[in-house]
C-alpha positions, -999 to 999 in steps of 0.1 A, spaced: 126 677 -37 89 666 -38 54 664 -49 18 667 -43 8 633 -59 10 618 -23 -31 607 -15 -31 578 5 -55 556 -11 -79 536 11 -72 504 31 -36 517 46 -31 520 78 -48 555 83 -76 536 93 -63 509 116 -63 518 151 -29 523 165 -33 498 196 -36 471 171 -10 480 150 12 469 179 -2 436 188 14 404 171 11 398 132 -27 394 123 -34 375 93 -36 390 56 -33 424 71 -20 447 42 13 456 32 15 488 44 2 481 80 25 455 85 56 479 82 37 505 101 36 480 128 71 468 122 82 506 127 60 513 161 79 480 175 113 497 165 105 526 183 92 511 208 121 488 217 149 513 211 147 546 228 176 558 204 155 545 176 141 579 151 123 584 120 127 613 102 113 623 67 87 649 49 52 650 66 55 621 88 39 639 116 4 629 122 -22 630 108 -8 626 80 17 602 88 40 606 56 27 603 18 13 569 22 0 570 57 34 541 65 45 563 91 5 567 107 4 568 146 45 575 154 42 608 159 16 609 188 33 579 206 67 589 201 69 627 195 103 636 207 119 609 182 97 614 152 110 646 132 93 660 102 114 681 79 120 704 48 122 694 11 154 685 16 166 645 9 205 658 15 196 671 46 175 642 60 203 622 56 224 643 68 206 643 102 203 607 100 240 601 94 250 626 125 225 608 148 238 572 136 272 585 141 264 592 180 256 559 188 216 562 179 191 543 151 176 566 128 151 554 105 155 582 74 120 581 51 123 590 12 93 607 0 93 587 -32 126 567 -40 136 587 -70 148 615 -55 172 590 -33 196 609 -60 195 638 -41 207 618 -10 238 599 -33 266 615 -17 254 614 21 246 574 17 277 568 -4 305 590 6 294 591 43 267 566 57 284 536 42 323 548 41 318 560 82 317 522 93 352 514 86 375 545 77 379 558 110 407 532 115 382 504 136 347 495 124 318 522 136 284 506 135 258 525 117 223 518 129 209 536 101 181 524 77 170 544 47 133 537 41 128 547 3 90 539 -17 102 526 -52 82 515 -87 56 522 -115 17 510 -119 1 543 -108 4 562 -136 32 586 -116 50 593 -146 88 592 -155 102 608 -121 79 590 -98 85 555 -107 116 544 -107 136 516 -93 164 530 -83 182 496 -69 213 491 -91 226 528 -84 236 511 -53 253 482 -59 283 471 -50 292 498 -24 314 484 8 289 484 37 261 493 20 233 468 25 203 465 2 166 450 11 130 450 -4 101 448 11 80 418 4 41 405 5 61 374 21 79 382 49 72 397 83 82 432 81 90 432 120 122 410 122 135 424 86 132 457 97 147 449 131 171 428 115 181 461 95 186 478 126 207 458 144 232 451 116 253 479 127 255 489 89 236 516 69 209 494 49 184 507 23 150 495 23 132 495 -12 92 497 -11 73 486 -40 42 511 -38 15 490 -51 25 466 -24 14 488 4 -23 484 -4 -17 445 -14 -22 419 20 7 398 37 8 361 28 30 348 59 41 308 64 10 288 78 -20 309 63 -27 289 33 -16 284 -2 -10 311 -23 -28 321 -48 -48 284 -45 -17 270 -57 16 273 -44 31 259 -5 47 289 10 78 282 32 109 299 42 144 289 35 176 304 49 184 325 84 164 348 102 160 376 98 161 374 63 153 342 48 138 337 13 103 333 10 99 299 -15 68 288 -34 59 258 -51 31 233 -61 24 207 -47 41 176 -52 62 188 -78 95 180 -67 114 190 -99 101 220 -114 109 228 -148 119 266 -143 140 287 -111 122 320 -110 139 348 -85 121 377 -83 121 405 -57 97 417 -32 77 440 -56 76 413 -86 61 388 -66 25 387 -75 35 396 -109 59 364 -101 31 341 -89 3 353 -117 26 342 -145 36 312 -131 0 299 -121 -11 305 -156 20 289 -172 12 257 -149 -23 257 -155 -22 261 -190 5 244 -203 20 221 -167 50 244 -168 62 245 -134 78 271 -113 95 275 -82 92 313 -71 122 327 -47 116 363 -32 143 376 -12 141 402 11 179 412 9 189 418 -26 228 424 -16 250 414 -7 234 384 -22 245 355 -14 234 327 -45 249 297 -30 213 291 -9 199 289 -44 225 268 -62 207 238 -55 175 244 -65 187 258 -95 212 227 -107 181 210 -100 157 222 -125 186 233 -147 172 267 -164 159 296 -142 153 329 -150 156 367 -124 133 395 -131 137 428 -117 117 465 -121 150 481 -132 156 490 -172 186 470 -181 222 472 -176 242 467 -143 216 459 -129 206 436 -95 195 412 -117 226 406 -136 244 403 -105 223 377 -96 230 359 -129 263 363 -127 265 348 -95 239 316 -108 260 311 -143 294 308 -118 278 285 -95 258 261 -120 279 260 -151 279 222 -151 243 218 -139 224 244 -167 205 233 -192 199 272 -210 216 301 -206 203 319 -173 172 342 -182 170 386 -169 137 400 -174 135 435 -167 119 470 -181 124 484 -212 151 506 -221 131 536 -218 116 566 -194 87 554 -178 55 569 -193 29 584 -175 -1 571 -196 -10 537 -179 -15 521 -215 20 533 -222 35 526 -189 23 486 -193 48 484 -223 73 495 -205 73 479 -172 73 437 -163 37 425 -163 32 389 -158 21 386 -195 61 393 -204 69 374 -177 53 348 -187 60 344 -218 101 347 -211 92 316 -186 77 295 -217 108 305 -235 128 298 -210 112 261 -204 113 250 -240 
C-alpha cells in the first residue's frame, strides 16, 4: 500500500550534489542528507549491498528524496518496485538469504504491517532455525511519526509491534549520531535490524560531538560502544542533575526544548540520553546515572501499553530499586488515533509542553 502525500519538502537532499554527499560528515548538514550519505557509503563499500523500495529511482529518489543520487551511481543494485510492502520484503529476505545486504525502504512505516509476517516469521526466524546460525544482512529502513498533519494512517510509531522477537534488532535514527557507522553497524550485524525514521527529523540538522553546545546549553558527548553509543547531554557543571530523561531519536529536540526551559525557568536540571538502538536494550549503561539522580523519566511517540518505553522502565525499576527516589516516569501519546487536524494532532502526540511538565512532576 501507498499514498500520494509524498512532496519532499525543501532542504533534503534533492538539492545537495551527489559528490558531496560522499565526502566525510560536514557539519550541521540535515538529517536527511546525512543518511543519504550514510546509504551511498553502504553501497559503495559492499557490492552485495541493495536498496529496494517504491520510487527510489531517480529523480525522485523515494518519497522524501533519502534515497537521492543511488540510482544513477549504482543502477544494477537499486530496485524500484510495486505497491507491494510483502513483496519488498520478500525480495529482501531471498537476497539476504544468498549471502547479500539488502537495504528494504518502507514508504511510510505504517504500512510495516503489511510486511509483519516476512520480518517476523522469516527475516528474523531464518538466522537460527536452520539448525546453525545464518547471518541476515538485512536492514529494514521504515519513515515513522506525526507533526505533519498526515492523519491517522500516516503517523504512527509502529516500534512496540516489534519487540521482543529473537533476532530481531531495533534502531532509530537520531539528530545525534552519525548515520554512517549506525547504518553500517546495522549491516554488518549479520541480523535483520529495523531502522525507525522520525520524519520531521529529516529536514532538522545533525548536532555531532565537537560542534558546539546544543541548543546554547547542553555538552554533547557519547557514551557506550561504537557503533551505537548513546548520545548524552548535559549542562554544564551540573554534576548531579535532578531528573534521567531517555528519549529516542525522534523525541530529542522535543527532549532538549523541555528540558532547557525547565532549567532556565525554574534550575531543574536534566540529563538527556538518546539511543540509537532501542532493543535489545541494554539499561545497565544507564544504571548509573540514573541511581545518581534518583528519579528519571522515558518518553516515547507510541500510545501506551507494551510499549518500548515500558520496557525500558522495567529494566530501570529492576536495576535501581534501592537507588530511586520516585517511581520511574513513561510519557507517551494518548490513547487515541492520531488526528489529522494539526490543532488536534498536538493533543495527541508528546510536545515538549507535556513533557515538560511530567519532568516538573517528576522533580518535585
Amino acid at each position: 500500500m501507498t499514498d500520494t502525500m509524498t512532496a519532499a519538502p525543501a532542504g533534503t537532499p534533492a538539492e545537495a550534489p551527489a559528490g558531496l554527499l560522499r565526502e566525510a560528515p560536514a557539519r550541521r548538514e540535515r538529517v536527511g542528507e546525512n543518511l543519504n550519505r550514510a546509504l551511498h557509503q553502504v553501497l559503495e563499500a559492499h557490492d552485495d549491498a541493495f536498496l529496494i523500495g517504491e520510487d527510489v529511482l531517480d529523480p525522485y529518489g523515494g518519497a522524501f528524496n533519502i534515497a537521492k543520487g543511488l540510482s544513477d551511481r549504482f543502477g544494477d543494485r537499486v530496485l524500484t518496485t510495486p505497491i507491494s510492502e510483502n513483496a519488498i520484503l520478500g525480495i529482501a529476505n531471498g537476497l539476504a538469504l544468498t549471502g547479500n545486504r539488502p537495504i528494504a525502504e518502507m514508504m511510510f512505516g505504517d504500512f510495516i504491517t503489511l510486511a509483519f509476517d516476512q520480518i517476523v516469521n522469516f527475516s528474523a526466524k531464518s538466522v537460527t532455525m536452520y539448525g546453525t546460525r545464518h547471518p541476515m544482512h538485512l536492514v529494514v529502513r521504515c519513515p515513522v511519526g506525526g507533526r505533519r498533519g498526515y492523519g491517522p494512517t500516516h503517523s504512527q510509531s509502529p516500534q512496540k509491534h516489534f519487540l521482543g522477537v529473537p533476532d530481531l534488532h531495533l534502531f532509530e535514527l537520531s539528530p545525534f549520531h552519525d548515520s554512517g557507522p549506525v547504518l553500517e553497524g546495522m549491516v554488518e550485524l549479520g541480523a535483520p535490524c529495523i531502522f525507525f525514521e522520525d520524519k520531521v527529523l529529516y529536514t532538522e540538522r545533525t548536532q555531532l560531538p565537537g560542534t558546539g553546545p546544543v541548543a546554547g546549553l547542553f555538552a554533547l558527548d557519547m557514551v557506550g560502544d561504537d557503533p551505537f553509543p548513546v548520545a548524552r547531554l548535559r549542562v554544564d557543571g551540573v554534576d548531579e542533575p535532578d531528573v534521567v530523561l531517555i528519549a529516542p531519536g525522534g523525541l530529542a529536540h522535543r527532549a532538549v526544548e523541555a528540558a532547557r526551559d525547565l532549567f532556565l525557568t525554574e534550575e531543574i536540571a536534566c540529563e538527556i540520553y538518546v539511543p540509537t538502538r532501542l532493543y535489545p536494550f541494554d539499561a545497565e549503561l544507564l544504571a548509573g546515572p540514573v541511581a545518581r539522580a534518583g528519579r528519571v523519566c522515558v518518553v516515547e511517540d507510541a500510545p501506551p501499553g507494551g510499549s518500548w518505553g515500558a520496557e525500558v522502565a522495567q529494566q530501570l525499576h529492576s536495576r535501581c530499586w534501592g537507588s530511586l527516589k520516585a517511581p520511574v516516569r513513561l510519557v507517551h501519546s494518548a490513547d487515541a488515533v492520531i488526528p489529522t487536524a494539526l490543532h488536534l494532532e498536538q493533543d495527541v502526540l508528546v510536545s515538549s509542553e507535556s513533557l515538560g511538565l511530567a519532568l516538573r512532576e517528576t522533580a518535585r
